[in-house]
C-alpha positions as CSV (number, residue, x, y, z in Angstrom):
1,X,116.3,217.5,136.6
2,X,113.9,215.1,135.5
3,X,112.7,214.5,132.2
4,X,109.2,215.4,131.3
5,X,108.7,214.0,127.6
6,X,110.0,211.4,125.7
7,X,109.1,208.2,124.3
8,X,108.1,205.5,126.2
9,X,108.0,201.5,124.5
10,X,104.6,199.7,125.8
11,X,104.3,196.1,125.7
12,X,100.0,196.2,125.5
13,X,98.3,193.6,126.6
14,X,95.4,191.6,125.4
15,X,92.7,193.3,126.7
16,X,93.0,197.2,127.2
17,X,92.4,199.5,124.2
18,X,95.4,201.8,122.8
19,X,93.4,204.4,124.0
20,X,93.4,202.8,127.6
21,X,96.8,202.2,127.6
22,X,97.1,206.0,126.8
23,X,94.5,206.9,129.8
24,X,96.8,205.2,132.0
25,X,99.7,206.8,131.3
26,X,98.0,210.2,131.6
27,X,97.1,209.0,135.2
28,X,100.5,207.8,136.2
29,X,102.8,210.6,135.2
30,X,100.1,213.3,135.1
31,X,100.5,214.6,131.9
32,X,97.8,215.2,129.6
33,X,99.2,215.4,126.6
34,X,100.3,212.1,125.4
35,X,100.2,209.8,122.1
36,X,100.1,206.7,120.2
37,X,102.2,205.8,116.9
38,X,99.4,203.4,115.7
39,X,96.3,201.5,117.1
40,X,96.3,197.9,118.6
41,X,92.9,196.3,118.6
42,X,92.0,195.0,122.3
43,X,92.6,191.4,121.0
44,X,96.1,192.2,120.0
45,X,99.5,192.9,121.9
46,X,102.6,193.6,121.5
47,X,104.7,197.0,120.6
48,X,103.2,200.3,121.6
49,X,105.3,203.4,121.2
50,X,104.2,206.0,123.2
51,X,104.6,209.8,123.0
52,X,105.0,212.0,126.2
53,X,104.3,215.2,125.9
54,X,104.0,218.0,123.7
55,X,106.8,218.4,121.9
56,X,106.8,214.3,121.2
57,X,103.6,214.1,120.2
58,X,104.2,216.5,117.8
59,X,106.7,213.8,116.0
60,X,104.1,210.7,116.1
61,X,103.6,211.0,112.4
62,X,107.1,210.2,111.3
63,X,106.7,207.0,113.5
64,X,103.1,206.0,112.3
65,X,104.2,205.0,108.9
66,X,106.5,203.4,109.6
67,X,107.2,199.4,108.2
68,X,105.7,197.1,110.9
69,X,106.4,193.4,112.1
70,X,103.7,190.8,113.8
71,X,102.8,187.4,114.8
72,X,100.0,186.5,113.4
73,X,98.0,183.1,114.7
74,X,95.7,182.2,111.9
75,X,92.7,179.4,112.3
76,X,91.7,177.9,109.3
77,X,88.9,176.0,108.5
78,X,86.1,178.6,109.3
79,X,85.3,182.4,108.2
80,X,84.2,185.2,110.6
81,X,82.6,188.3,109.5
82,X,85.1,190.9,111.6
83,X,87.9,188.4,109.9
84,X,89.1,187.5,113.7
85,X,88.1,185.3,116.6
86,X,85.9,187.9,117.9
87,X,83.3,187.5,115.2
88,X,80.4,185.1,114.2
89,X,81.1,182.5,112.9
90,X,79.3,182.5,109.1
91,X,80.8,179.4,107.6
92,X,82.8,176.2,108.4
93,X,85.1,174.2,106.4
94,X,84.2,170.2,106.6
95,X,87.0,169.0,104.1
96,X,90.6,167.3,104.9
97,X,93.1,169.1,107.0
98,X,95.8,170.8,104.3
99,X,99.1,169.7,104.6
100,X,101.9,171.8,105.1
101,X,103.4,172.0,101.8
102,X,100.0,173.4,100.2
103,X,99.7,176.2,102.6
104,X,103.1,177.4,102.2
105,X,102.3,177.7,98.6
106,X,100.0,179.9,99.3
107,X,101.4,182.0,102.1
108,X,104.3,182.8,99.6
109,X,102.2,184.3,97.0
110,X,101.2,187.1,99.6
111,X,105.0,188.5,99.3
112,X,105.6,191.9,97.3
113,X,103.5,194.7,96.6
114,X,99.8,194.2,96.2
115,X,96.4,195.7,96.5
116,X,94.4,195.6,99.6
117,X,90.8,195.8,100.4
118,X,90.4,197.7,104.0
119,X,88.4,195.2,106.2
120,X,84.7,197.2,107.4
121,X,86.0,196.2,110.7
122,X,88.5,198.5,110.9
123,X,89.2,202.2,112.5
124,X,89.7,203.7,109.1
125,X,87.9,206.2,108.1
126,X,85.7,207.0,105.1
127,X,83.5,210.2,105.0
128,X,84.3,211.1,108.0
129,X,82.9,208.0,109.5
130,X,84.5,205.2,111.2
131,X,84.3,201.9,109.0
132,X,84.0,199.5,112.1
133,X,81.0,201.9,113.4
134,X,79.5,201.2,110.3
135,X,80.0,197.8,110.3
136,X,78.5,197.5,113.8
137,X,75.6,199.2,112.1
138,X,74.7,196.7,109.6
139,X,76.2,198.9,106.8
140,X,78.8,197.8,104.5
141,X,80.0,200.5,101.9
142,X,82.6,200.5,98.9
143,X,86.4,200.6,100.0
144,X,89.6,202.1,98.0
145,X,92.3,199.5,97.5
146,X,95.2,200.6,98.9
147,X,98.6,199.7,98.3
148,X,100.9,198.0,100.8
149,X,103.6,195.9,100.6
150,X,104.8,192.5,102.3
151,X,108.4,192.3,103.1
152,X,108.8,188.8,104.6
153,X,106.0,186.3,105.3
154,X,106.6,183.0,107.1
155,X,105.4,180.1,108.9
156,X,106.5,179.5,111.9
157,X,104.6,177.1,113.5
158,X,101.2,175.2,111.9
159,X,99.3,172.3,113.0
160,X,95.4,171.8,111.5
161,X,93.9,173.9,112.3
162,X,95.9,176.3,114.0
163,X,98.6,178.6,111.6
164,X,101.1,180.8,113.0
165,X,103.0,183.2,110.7
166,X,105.8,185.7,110.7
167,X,104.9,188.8,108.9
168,X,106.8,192.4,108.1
169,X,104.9,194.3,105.9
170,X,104.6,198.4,105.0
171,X,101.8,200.7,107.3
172,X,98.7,200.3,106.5
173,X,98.6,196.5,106.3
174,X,95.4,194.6,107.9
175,X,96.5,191.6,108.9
176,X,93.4,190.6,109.2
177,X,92.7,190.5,105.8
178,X,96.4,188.8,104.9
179,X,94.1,185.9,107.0
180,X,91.1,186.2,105.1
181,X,92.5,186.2,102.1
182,X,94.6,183.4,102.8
183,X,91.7,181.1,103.5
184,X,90.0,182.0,100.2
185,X,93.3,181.1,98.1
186,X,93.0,177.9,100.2
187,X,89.5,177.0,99.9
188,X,89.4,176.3,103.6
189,X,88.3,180.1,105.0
190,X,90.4,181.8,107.5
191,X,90.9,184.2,110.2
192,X,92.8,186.0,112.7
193,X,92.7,184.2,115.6
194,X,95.6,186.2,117.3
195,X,98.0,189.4,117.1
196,X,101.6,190.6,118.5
197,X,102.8,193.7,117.1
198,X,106.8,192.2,117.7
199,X,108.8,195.7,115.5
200,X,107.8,199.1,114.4
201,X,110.7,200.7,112.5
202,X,113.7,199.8,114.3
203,X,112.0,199.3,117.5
204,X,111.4,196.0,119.3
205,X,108.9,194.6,121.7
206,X,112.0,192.9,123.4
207,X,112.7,196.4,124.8
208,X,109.4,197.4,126.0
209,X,108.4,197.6,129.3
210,X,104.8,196.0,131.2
211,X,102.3,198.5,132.1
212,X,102.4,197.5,135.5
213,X,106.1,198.0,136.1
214,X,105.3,201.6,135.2
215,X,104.5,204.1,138.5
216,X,104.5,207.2,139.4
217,X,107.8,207.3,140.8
218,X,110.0,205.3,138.2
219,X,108.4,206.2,134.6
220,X,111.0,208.9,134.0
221,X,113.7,205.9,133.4
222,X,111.5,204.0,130.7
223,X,111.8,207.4,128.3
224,X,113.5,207.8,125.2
225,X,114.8,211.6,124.4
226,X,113.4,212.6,121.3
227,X,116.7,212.9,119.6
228,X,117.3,209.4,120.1
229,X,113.9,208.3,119.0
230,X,114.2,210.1,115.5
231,X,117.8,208.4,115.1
């Protein structure tokens, strides 16, 4: 007999939104009921875990808040008001190119247990409203703080003006803002000028499958029982 729910581990493009990734799904193994453990913007890829049914949906929360793991490709030298590349551009940096030795400096002091602002660009909610709809809007409002927590944080590749970091943090993180903030402490303005989600909990983008190698006819290999999921 085959199975009919499950978890399935997405590699999303650039591109699609989670919610089209989900759309697709629905169309391929003709199940309405399926689920995301936590949003990807369009301009980010990566790790998508993927619910299947009704009685797997119904365990998405214990996945959702769970500690998360990313490539993050920074540019610095400019600031965007969304805080990533698909912004306008409100101010440019015209000093020296930093050297590597200052910005590791400041990249370290982002480790621990901080603080963080919510970007306005974001899905979050506040009043029942979406921030990022309010944004779009014109309308910038007073956000909580919340508290998160960076695990590891790490370059991993950085040539002026282009950064790329290595960064496990707790839910709830906006990398986004790790960029932002980064290019105030530097003096040079930052943001995010690319996203892979690489780990959530102990899963791994190395063992997620394409979209596209997922059909009609072969999905039912791809999914993880729900007792092995929760494991």
């Amino acid at each position: 007999m085959l199975k009919e729910s499950g978890f399935i581990l997405i590699d999303k493009p650039v591109g699609p939104t989670s919610f089209g990734i989900i759309s697709r799904l629905r169309r391929i193994t003709g199940i309405k009921k399926i689920g995301h453990a936590g949003t990807l913007d369009p301009a980010a890829s990566g790790l998508l875990l993927c619910a299947i049914g009704r009685e797997s949906t119904r365990l998405l929360d214990r996945f959702v808040k769970m500690d998360k793991s990313y490539d993050a490709d920074i540019f610095l030298g400019a600031v965007s008001d969304t805080l990533d590349r698909e912004g306008i551009i409100l101010k440019k940096y015209s000093g020296v190119p930093l050297k590597k030795k200052e910005i590791q400096q400041a990249v370290l002091s982002f480790l621990g247990k901080q603080a963080q602002t919510p970007p306005m660009y974001s899905a979050k909610k506040v009043g029942g409203k979406k921030l990022c709809d309010l944004a779009r809007q014109g309308i910038e409002i007073e956000r909580k703080k919340c508290a998160i927590e960076i695990y590891k944080i790490k370059i991993l590749k950085y040539r002026w003006p282009d950064l790329k970091l290595i960064i496990s943090c707790s839910s709830g993180t906006y990398v986004r803002t790790i960029a932002d903030d980064l290019g105030k402490k530097l003096g040079t303005g930052a943001y995010l000028s690319g996203l892979r989600r690489t780990e959530l909990g102990k899963f791994k983008v190395k063992k997620a499958v394409k979209l596209d190698k997922i059909t009609a006819n072969n999905w039912q290999k791809y999914l993880m029982s729900d007792k092995i999921a929760a494991q």
